[in-house]
PDB file of N, CA, C, O and CB in Angstrom:
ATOM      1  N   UNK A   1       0.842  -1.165   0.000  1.00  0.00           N
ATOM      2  CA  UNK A   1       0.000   0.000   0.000  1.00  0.00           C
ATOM      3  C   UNK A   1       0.889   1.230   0.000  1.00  0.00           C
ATOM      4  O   UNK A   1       1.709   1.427   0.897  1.00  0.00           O
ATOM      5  CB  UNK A   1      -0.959  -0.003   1.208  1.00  0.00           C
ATOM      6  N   UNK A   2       0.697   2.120  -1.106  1.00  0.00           N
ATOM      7  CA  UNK A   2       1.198   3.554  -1.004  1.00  0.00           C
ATOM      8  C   UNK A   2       0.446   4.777  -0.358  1.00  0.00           C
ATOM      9  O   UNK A   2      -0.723   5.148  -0.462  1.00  0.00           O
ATOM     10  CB  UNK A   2       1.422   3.942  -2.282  1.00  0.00           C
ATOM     11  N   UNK A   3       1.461   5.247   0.306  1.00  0.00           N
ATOM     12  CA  UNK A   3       0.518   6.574   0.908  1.00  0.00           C
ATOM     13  C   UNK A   3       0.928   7.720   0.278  1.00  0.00           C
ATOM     14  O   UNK A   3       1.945   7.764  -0.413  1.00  0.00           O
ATOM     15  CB  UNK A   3       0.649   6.910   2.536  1.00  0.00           C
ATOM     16  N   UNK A   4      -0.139   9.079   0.566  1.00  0.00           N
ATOM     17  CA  UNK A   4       0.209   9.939   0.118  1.00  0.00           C
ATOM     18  C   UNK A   4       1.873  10.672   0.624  1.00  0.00           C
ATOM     19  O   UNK A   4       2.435  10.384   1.681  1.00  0.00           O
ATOM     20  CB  UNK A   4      -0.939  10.567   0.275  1.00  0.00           C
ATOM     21  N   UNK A   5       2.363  11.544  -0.314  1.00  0.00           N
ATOM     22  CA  UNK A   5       3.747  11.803  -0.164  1.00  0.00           C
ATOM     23  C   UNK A   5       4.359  12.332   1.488  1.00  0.00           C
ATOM     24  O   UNK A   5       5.328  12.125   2.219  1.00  0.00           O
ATOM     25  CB  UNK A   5       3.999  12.944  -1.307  1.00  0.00           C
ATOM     26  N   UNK A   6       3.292  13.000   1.478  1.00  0.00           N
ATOM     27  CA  UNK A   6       3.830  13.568   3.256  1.00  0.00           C
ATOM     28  C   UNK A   6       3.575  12.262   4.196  1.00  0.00           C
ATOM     29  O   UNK A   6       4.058  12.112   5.319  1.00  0.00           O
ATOM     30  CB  UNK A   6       2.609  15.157   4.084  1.00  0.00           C
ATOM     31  N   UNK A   7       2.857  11.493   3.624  1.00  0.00           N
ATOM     32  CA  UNK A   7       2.746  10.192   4.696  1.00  0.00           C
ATOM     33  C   UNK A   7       3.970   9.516   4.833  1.00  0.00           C
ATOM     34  O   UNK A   7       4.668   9.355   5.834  1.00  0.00           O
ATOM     35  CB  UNK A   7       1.702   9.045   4.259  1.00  0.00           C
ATOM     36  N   UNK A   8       4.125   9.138   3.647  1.00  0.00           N
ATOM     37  CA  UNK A   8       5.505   8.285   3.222  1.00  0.00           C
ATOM     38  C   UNK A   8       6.675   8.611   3.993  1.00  0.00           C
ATOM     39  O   UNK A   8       7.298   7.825   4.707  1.00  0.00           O
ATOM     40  CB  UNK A   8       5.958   8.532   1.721  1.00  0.00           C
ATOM     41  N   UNK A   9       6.979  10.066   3.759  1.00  0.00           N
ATOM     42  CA  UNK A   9       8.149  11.118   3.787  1.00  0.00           C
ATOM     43  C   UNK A   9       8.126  10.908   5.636  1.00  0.00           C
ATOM     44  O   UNK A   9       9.241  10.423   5.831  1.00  0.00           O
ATOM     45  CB  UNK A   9       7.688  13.090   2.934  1.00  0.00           C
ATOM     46  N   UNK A  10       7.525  11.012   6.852  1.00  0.00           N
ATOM     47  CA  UNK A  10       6.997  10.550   8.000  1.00  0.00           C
ATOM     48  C   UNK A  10       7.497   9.316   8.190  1.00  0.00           C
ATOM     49  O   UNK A  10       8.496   9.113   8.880  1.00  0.00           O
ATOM     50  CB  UNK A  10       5.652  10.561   8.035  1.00  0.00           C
ATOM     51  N   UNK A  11       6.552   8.009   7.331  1.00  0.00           N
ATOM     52  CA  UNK A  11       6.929   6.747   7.785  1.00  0.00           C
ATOM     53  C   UNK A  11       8.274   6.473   7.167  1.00  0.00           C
ATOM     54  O   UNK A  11       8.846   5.393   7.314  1.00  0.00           O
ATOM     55  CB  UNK A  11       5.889   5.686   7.448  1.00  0.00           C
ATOM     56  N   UNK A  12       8.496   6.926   6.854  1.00  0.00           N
ATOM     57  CA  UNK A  12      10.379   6.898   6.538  1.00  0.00           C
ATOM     58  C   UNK A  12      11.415   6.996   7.248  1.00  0.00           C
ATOM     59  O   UNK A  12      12.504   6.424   7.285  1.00  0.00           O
ATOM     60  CB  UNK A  12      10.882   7.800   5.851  1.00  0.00           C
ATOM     61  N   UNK A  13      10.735   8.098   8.008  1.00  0.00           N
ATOM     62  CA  UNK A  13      11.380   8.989   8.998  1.00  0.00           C
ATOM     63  C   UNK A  13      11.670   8.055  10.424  1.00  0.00           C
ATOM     64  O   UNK A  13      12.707   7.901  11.069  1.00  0.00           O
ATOM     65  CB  UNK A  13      10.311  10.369   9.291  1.00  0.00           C
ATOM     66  N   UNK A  14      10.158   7.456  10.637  1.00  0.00           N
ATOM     67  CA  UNK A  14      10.202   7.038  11.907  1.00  0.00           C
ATOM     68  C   UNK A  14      10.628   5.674  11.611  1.00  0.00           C
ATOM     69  O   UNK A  14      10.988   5.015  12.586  1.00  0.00           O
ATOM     70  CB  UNK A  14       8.915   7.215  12.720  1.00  0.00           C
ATOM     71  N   UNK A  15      10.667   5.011  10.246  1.00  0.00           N
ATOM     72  CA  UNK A  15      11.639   3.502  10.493  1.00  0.00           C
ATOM     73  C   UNK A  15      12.679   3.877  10.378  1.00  0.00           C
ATOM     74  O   UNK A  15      13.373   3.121  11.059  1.00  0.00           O
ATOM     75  CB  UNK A  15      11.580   2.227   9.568  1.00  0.00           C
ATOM     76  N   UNK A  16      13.428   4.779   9.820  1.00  0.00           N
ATOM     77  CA  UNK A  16      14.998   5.246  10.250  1.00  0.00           C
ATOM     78  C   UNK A  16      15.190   5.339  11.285  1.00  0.00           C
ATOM     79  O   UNK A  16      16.175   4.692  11.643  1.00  0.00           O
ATOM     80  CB  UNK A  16      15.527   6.361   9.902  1.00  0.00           C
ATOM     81  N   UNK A  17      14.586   5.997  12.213  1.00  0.00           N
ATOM     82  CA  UNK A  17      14.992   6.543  13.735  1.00  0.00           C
ATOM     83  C   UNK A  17      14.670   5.460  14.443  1.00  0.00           C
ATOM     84  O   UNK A  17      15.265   5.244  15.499  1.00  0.00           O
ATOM     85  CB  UNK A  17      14.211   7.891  14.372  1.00  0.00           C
ATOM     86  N   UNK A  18      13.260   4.233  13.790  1.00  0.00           N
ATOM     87  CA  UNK A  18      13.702   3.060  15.093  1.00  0.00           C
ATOM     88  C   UNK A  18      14.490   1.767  14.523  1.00  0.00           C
ATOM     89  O   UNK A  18      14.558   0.695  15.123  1.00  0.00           O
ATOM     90  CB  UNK A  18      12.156   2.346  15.935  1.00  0.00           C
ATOM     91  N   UNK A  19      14.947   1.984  13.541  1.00  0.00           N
ATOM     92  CA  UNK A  19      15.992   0.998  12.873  1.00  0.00           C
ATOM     93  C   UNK A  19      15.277  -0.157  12.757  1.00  0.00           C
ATOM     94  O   UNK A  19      15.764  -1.097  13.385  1.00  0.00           O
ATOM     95  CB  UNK A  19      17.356   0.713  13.670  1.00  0.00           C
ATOM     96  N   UNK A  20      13.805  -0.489  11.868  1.00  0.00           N
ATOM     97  CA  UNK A  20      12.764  -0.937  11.489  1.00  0.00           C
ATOM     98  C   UNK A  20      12.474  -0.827   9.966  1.00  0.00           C
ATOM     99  O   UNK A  20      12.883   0.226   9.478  1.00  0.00           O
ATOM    100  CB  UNK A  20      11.906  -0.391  12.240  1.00  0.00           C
ATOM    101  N   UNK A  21      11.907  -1.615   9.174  1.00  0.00           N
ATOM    102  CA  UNK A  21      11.793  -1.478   8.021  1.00  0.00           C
ATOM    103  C   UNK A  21      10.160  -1.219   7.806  1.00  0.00           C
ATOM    104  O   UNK A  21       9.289  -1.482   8.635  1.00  0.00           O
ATOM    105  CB  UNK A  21      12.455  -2.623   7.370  1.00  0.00           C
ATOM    106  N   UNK A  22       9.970  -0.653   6.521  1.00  0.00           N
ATOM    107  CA  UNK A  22       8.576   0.131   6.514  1.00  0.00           C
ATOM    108  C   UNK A  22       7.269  -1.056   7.127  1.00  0.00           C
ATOM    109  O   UNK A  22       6.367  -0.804   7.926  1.00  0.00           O
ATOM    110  CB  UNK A  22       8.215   0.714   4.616  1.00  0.00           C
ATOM    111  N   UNK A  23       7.495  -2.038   6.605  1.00  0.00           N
ATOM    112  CA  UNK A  23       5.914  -2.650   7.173  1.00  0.00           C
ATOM    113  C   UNK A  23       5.976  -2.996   8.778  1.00  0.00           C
ATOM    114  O   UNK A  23       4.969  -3.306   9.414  1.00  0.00           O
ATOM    115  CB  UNK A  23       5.440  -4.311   6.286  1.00  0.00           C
ATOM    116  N   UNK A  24       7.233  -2.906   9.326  1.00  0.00           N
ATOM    117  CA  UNK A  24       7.165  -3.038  10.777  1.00  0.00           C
ATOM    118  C   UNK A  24       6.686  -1.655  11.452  1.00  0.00           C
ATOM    119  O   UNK A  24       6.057  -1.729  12.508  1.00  0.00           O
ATOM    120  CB  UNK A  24       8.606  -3.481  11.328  1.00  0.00           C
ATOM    121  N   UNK A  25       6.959  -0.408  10.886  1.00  0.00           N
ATOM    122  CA  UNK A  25       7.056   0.962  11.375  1.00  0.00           C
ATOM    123  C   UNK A  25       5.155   1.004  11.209  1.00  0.00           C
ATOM    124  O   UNK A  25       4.370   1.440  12.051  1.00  0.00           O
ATOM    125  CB  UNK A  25       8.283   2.250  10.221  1.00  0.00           C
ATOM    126  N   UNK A  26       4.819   0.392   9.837  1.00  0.00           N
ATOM    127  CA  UNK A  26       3.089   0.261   9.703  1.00  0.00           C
ATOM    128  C   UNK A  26       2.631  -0.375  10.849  1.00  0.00           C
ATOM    129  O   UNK A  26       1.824   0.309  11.479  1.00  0.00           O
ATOM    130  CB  UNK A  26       2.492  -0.660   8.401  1.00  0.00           C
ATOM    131  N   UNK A  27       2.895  -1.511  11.343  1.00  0.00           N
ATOM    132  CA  UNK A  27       1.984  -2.404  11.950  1.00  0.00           C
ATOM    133  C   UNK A  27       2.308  -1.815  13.707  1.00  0.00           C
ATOM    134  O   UNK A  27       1.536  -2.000  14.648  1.00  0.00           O
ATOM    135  CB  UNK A  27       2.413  -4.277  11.490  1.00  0.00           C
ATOM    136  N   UNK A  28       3.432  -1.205  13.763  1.00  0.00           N
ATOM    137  CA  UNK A  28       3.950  -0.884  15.184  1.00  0.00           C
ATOM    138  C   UNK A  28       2.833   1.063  15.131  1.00  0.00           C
ATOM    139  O   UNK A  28       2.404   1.697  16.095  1.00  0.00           O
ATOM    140  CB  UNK A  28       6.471  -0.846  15.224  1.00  0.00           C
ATOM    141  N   UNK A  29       2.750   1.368  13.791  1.00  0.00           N
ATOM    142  CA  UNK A  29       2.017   2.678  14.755  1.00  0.00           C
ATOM    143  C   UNK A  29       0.249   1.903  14.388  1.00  0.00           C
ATOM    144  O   UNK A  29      -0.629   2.675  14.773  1.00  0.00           O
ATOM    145  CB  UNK A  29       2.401   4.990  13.821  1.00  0.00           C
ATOM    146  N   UNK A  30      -0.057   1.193  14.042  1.00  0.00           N
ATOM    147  CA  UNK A  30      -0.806   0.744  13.720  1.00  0.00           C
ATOM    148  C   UNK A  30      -1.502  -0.004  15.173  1.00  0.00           C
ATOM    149  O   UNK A  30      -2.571   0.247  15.730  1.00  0.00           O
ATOM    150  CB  UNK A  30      -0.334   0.128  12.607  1.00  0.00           C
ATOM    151  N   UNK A  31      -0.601  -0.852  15.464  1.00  0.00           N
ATOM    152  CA  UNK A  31      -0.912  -1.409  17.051  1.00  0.00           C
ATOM    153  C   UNK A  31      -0.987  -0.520  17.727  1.00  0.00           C
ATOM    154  O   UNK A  31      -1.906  -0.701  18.525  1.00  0.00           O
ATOM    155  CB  UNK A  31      -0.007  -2.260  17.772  1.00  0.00           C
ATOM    156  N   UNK A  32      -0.342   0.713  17.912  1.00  0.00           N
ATOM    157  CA  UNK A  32      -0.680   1.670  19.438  1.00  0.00           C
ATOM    158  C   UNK A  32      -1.801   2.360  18.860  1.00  0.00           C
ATOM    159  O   UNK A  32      -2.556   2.696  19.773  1.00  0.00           O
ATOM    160  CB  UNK A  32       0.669   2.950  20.128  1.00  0.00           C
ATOM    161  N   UNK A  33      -2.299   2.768  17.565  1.00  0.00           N
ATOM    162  CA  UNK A  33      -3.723   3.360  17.291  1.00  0.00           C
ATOM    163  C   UNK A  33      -4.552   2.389  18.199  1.00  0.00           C
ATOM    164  O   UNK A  33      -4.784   2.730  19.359  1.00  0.00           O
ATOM    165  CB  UNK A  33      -4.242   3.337  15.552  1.00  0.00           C
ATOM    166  N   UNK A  34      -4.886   1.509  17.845  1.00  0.00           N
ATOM    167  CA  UNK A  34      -5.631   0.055  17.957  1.00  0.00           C
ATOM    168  C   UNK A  34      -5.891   0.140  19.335  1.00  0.00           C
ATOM    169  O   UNK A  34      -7.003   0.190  19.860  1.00  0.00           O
ATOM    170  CB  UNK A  34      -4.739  -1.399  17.533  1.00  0.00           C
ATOM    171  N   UNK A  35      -4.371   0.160  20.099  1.00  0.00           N
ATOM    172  CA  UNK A  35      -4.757  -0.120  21.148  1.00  0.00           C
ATOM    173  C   UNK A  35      -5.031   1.159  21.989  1.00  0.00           C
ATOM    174  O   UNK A  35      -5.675   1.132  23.038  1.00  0.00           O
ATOM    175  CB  UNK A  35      -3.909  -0.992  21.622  1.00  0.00           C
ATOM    176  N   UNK A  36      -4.571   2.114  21.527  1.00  0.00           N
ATOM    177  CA  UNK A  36      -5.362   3.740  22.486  1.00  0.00           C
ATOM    178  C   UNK A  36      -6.503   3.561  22.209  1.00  0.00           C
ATOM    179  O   UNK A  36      -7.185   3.605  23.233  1.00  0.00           O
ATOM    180  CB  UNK A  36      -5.032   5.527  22.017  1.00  0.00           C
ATOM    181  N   UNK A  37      -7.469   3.252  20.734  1.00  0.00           N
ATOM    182  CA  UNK A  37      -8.786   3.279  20.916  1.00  0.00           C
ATOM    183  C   UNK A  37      -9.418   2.555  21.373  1.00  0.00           C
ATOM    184  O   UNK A  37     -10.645   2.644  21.417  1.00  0.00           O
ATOM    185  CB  UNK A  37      -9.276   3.402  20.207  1.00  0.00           C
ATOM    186  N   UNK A  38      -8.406   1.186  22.070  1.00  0.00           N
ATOM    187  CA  UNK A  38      -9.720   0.499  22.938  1.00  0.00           C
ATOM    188  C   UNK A  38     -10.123  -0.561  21.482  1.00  0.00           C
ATOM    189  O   UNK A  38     -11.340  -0.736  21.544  1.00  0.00           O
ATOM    190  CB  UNK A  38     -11.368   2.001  23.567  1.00  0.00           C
ATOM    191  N   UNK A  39      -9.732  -1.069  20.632  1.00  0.00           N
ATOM    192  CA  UNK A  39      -9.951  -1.984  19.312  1.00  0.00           C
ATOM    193  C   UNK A  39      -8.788  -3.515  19.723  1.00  0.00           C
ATOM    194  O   UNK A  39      -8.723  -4.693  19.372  1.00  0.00           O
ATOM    195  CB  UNK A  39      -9.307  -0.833  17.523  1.00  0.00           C
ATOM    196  N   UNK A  40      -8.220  -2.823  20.417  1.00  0.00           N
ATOM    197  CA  UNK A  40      -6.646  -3.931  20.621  1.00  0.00           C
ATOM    198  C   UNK A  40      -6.365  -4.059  22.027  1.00  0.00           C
ATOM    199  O   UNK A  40      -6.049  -3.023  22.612  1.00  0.00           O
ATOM    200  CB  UNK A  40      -5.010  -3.236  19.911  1.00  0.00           C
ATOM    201  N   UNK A  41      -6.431  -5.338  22.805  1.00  0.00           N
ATOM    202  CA  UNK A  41      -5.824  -5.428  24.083  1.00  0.00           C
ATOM    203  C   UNK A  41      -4.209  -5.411  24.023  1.00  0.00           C
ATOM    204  O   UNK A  41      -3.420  -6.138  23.420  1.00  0.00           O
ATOM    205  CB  UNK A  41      -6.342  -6.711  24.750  1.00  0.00           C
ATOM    206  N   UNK A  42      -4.040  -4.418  24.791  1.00  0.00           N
ATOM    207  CA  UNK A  42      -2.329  -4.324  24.924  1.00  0.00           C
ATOM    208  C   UNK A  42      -1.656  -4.996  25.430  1.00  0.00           C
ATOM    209  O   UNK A  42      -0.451  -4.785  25.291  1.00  0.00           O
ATOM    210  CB  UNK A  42      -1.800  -3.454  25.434  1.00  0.00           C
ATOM    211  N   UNK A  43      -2.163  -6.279  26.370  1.00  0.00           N
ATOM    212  CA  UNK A  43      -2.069  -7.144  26.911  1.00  0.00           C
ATOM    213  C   UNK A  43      -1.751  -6.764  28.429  1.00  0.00           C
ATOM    214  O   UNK A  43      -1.989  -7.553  29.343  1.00  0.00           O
ATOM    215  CB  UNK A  43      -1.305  -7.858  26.216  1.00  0.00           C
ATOM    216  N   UNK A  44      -1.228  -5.575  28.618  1.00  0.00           N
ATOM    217  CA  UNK A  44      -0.714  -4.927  29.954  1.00  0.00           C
ATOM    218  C   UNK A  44      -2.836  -5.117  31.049  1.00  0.00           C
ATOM    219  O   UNK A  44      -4.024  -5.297  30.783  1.00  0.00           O
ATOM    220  CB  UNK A  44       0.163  -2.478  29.375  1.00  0.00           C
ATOM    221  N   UNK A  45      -2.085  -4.937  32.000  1.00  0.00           N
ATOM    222  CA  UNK A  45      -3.877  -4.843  33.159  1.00  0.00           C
ATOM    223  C   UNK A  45      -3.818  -3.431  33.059  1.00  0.00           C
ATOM    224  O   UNK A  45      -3.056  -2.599  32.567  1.00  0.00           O
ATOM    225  CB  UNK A  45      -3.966  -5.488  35.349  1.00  0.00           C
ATOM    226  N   UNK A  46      -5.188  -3.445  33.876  1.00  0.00           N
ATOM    227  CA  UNK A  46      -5.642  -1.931  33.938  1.00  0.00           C
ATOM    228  C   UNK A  46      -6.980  -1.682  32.990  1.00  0.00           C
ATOM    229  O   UNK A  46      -7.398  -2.399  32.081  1.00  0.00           O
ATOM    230  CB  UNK A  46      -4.332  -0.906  33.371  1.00  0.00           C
ATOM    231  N   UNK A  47      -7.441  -0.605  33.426  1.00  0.00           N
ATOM    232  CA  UNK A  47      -8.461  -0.109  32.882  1.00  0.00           C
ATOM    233  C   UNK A  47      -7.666   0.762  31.643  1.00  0.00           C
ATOM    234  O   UNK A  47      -6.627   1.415  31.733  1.00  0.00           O
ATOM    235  CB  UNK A  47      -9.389   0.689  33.990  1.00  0.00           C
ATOM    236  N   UNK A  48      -8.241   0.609  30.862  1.00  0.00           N
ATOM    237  CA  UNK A  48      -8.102   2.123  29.470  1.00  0.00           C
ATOM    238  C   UNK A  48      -7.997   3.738  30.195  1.00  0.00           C
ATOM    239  O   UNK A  48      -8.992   3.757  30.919  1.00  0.00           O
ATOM    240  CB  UNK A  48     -10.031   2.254  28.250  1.00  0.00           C
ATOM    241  N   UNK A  49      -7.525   4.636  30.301  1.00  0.00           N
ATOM    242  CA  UNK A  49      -7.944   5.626  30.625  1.00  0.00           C
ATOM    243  C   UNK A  49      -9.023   6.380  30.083  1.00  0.00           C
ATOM    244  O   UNK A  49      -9.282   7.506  30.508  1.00  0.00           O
ATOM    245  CB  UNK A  49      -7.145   6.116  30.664  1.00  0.00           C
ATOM    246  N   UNK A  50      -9.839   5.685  28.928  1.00  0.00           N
ATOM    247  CA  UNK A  50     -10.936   6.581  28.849  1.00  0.00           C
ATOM    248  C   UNK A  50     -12.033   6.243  29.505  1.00  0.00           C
ATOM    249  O   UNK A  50     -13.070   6.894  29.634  1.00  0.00           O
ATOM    250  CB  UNK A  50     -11.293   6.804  27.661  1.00  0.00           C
ATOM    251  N   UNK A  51     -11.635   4.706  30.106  1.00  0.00           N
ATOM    252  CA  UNK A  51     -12.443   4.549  30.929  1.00  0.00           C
ATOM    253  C   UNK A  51     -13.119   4.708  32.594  1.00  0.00           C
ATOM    254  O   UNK A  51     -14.114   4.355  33.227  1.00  0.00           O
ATOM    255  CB  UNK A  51     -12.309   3.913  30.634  1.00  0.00           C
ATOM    256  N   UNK A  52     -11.721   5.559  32.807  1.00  0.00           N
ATOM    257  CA  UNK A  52     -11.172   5.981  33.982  1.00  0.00           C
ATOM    258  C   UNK A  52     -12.465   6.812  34.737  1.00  0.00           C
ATOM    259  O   UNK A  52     -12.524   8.013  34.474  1.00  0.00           O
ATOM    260  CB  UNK A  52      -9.777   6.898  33.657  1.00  0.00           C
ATOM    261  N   UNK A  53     -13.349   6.335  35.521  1.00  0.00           N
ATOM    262  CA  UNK A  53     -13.758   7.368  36.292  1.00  0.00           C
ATOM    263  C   UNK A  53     -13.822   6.855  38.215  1.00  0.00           C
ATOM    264  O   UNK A  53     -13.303   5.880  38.758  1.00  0.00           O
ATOM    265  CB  UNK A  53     -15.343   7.801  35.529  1.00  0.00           C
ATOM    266  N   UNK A  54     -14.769   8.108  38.887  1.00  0.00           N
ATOM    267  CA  UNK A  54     -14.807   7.951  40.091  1.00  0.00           C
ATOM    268  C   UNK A  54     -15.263   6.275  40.519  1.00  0.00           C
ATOM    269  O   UNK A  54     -14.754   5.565  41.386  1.00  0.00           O
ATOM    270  CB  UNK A  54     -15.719   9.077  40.549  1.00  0.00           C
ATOM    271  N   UNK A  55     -16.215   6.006  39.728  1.00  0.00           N
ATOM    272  CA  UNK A  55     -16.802   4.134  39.704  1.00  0.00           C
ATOM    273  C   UNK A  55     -15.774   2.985  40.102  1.00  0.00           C
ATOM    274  O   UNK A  55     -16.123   2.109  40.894  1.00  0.00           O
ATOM    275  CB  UNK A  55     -17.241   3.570  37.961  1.00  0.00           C
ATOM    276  N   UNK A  56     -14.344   3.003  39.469  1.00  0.00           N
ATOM    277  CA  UNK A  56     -13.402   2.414  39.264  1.00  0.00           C
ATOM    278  C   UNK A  56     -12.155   2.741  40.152  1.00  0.00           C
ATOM    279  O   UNK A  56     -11.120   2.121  40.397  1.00  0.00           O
ATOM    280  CB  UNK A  56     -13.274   2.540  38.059  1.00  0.00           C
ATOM    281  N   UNK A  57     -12.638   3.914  40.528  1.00  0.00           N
ATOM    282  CA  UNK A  57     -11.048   4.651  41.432  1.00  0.00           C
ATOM    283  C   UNK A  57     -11.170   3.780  42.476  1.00  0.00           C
ATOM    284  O   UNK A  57     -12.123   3.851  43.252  1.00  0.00           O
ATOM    285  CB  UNK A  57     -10.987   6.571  42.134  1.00  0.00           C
ATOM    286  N   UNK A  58     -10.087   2.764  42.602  1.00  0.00           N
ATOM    287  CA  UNK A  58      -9.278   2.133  44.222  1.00  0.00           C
ATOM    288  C   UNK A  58      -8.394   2.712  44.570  1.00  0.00           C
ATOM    289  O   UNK A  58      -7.808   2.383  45.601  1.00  0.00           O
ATOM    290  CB  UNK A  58      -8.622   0.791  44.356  1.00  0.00           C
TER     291      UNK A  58
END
């Protein structure tokens, strides 16, 4: 899959800086989307913080 140019020019950027090649740099910002929205268990415990309220506070 190609992205538009400023996308590319980005995911380039950030598999250089984590010494990763492009479909790992995809699937690695891809998993923390996933899992901030609550779509992906991160496997870590805990509540989500969006789920965070007074109900839940120990």
């Amino acid at each position: 899959m190609n992205f538009n140019e400023d996308i590319e020019t980005a995911l380039a950027a950030f598999a250089q800086e984590a010494s990763i090649g492009r479909d790992e740099a995809i699937q690695r910002i891809l998993r923390e989307w996933l899992v901030k929205e609550g779509f992906l268990f991160s496997g870590e415990e805990g509540i989500h913080p969006d789920k965070l309220n007074a109900s839940n506070d120990d």
